[in-house]
C-alpha positions in Angstrom: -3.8 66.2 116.9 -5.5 69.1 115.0 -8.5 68.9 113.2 -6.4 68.9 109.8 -4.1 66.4 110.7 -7.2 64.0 111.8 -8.3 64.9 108.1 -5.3 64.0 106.5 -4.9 60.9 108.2 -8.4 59.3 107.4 -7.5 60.5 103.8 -4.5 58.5 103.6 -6.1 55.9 105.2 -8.8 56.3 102.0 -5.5 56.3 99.5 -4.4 53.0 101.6 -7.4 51.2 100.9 -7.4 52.3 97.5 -3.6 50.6 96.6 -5.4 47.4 97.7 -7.6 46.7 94.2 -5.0 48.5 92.5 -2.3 45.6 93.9 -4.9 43.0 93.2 -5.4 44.0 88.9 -1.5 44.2 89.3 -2.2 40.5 90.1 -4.5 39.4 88.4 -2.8 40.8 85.2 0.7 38.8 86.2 -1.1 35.8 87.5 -2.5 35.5 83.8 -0.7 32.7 81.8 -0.3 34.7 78.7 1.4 38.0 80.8 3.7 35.1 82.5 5.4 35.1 78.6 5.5 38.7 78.5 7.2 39.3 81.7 8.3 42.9 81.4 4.1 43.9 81.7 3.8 41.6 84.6 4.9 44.0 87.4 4.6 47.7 86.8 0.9 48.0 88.7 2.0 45.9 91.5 5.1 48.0 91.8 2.7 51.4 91.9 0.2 49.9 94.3 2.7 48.6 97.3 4.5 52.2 96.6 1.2 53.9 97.5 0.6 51.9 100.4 4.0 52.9 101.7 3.5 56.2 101.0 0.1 56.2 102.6 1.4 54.5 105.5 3.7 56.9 105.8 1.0 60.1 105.2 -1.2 58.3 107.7 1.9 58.5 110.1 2.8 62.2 110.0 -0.3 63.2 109.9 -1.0 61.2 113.1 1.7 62.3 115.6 2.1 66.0 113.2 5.5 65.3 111.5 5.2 68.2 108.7 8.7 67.0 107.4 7.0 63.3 106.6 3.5 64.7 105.5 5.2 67.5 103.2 7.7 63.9 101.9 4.4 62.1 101.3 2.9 64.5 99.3 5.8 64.9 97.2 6.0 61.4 96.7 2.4 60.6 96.2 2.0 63.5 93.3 4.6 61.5 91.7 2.6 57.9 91.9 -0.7 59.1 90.9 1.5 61.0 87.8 3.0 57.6 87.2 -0.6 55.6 87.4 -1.7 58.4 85.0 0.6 57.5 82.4 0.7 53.6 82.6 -3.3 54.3 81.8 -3.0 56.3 79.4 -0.6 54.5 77.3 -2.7 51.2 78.3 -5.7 52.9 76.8 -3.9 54.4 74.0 -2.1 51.1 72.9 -5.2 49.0 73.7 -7.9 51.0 71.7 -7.1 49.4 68.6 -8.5 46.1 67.5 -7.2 42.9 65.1 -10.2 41.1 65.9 -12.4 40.2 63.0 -15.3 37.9 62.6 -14.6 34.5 61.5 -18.0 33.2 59.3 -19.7 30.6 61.0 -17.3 30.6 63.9 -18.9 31.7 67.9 -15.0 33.1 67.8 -12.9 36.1 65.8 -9.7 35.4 64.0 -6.8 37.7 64.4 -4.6 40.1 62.5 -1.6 41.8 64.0 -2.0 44.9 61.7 -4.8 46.0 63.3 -3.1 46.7 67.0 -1.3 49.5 67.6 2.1 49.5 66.1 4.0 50.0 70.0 2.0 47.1 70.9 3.3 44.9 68.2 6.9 46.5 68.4 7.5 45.9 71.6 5.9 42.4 72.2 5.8 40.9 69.1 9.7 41.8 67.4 12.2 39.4 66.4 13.9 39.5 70.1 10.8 39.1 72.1 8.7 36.7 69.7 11.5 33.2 70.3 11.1 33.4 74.3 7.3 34.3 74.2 6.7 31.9 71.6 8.7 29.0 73.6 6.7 29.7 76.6 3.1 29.6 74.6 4.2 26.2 73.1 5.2 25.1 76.8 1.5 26.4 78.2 -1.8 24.9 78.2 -4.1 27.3 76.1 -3.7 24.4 73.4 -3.6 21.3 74.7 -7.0 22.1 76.7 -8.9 22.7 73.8 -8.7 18.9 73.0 -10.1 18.4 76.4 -12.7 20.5 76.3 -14.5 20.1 72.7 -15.0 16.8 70.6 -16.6 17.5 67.7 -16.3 20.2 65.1 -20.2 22.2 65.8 -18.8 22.0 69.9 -15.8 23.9 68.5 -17.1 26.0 66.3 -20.1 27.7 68.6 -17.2 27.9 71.1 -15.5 31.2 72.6 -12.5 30.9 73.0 -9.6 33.1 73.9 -8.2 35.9 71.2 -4.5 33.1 71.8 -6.4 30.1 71.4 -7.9 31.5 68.0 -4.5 32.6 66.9 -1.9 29.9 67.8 -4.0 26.6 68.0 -6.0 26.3 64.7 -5.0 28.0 61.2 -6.9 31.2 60.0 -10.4 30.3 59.5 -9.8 31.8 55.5 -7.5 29.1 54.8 -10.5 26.6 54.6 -8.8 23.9 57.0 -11.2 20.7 57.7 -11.3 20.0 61.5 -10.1 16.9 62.8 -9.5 18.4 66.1 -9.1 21.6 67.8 -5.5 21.2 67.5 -5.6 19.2 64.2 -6.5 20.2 60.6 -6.3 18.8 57.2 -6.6 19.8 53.3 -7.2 23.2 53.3 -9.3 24.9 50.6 -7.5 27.8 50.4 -3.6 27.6 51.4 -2.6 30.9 49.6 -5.3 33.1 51.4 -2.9 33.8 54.2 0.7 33.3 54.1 0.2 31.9 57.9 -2.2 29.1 55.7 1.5 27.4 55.3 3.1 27.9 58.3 0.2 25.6 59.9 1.9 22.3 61.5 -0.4 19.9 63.1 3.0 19.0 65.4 2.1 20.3 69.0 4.9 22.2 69.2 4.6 23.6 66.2 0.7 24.1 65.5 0.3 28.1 64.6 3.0 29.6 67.0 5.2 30.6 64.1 1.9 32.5 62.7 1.4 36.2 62.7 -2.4 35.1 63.6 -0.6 33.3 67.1 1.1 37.5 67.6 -2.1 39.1 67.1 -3.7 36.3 69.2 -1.4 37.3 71.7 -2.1 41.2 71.8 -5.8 40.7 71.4 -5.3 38.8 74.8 -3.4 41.5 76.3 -5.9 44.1 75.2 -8.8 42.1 76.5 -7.1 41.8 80.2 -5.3 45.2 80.1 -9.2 46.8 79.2 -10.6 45.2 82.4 -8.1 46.1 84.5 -8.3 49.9 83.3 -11.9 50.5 84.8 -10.5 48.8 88.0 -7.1 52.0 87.8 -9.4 54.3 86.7 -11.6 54.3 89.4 -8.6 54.3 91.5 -6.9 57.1 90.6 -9.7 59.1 90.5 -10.2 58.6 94.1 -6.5 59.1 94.9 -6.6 62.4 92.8 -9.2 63.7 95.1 -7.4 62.1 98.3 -4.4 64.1 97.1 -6.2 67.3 96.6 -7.8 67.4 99.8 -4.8 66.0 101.5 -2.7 69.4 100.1 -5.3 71.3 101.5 -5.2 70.2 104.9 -1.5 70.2 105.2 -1.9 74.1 104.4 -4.4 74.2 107.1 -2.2 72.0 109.9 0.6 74.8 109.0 -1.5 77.6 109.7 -2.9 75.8 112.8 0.3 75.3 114.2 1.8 78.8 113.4 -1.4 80.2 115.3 -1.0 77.3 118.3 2.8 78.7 118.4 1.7 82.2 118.4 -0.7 81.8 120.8 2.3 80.2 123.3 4.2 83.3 122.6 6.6 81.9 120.0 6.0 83.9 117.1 
């Protein structure tokens, strides 16, 4: 094996341990209660990172016992994953950068408003035919009913942080001036025409805020919180695969010249 080809093949042995984190934030993403509703954003990193495996498997092998044919096919195919990680983060960054969160007065916790994500987000996620089997699955989680488990008086509530769904779908908007009863559980409100979601408020577990707009942008603000964290993870990632790649080009030039000159050398050329 040529000095090239030894090259290549630590480099795809680099790229292979580089799928590995990016199949684990492809996991920890889906593995995330909120992503089980939205299944269609469950998969698509754990898809890329077991198709750069194979492919660096596959590098790792031509470059190993010199199959140009294989090492020219994994190049080929790996410019095409690390184009395809490229634009699952870019639109991850570009849909996630905006932010519905705003404070909530005398809350530890924001409230919500779907207007302020970005409108692709909201489209896709949040429209008529997505909304009745996402919100059927929130109503069927636990994200509510833990909250009663967890705090028992209003100041516990209050000074507590929870999630960007929690604030959305299991208490009204802090405007409409609810009194707590519980965290799942509100009375006379001081304000019911602040919000239109101030009257779509049902204290009936299966009801609660799920219906709201506040429970939608809850939603998204969860998906941007989760979808931000794993983007320094990618990022990382396919910075270190772009270099793999662009070293791993070079050396294939190399291992051709080396074996035209070996070939020569026998008298072939």
């Amino acid at each position: 094996m040529g000095v090239s080809n030894r090259i290549t093949s630590v480099l795809n042995f680099i790229a292979f341990l580089c799928s590995i984190p990016i199949i684990a934030s492809g996991i920890w993403l889906a593995s995330k209660p909120d992503n089980e509703c939205v299944h269609w954003l469950r998969w698509p990193i754990v898809f890329i990172g077991l198709a750069i495996l194979l492919v660096s498997l596959a590098g790792f092998v031509g470059a190993y016992w010199n199959k140009q044919s294989l090492l020219a096919l994994y190049l080929f195919a790996m410019a095409l994953l690390i184009v395809a990680l490229l634009v699952v983060l870019v639109l991850a960054f570009v849909v996630t950068r905006p932010n519905g969160a705003y404070p909530a007065p005398g809350r530890a916790f924001s409230d919500y408003r779907l207007g302020g994500f970005s409108s692709w987000l909201r489209n896709h996620v949040t429209n008529s035919e997505n909304w009745g089997k996402i919100r059927a699955c929130l109503a069927e989680s636990d994200f509510c009913p833990k909250l009663n488990q967890e705090y028992h008086s209003a100041d516990q509530f209050y000074a507590a942080h929870i999630s960007p769904v929690q604030s959305g779908c299991c208490k009204p908007p802090t405007i409409c001036g609810y009194q707590y009863v519980s965290p799942t559980t509100w009375a006379n409100p001081a304000n019911p025409i602040a919000d239109p979601d101030c009257t779509i408020w049902n204290n009936d577990p299966s009801q609660l805020c799920y219906n709201c707009d506040s429970c939608k942008a809850g939603l998204l603000g969860n998906l941007r919180k989760e979808w931000r964290k794993a983007n320094v993870v990618l990022i990382i990632a396919v910075v270190v695969l772009i270099w793999v790649y662009l070293i791993a080009c070079s050396a294939f030039k190399n291992a051709q010249t080396e074996d035209l000159f070996r070939r020569y050398k026998q008298g072939w050329v």
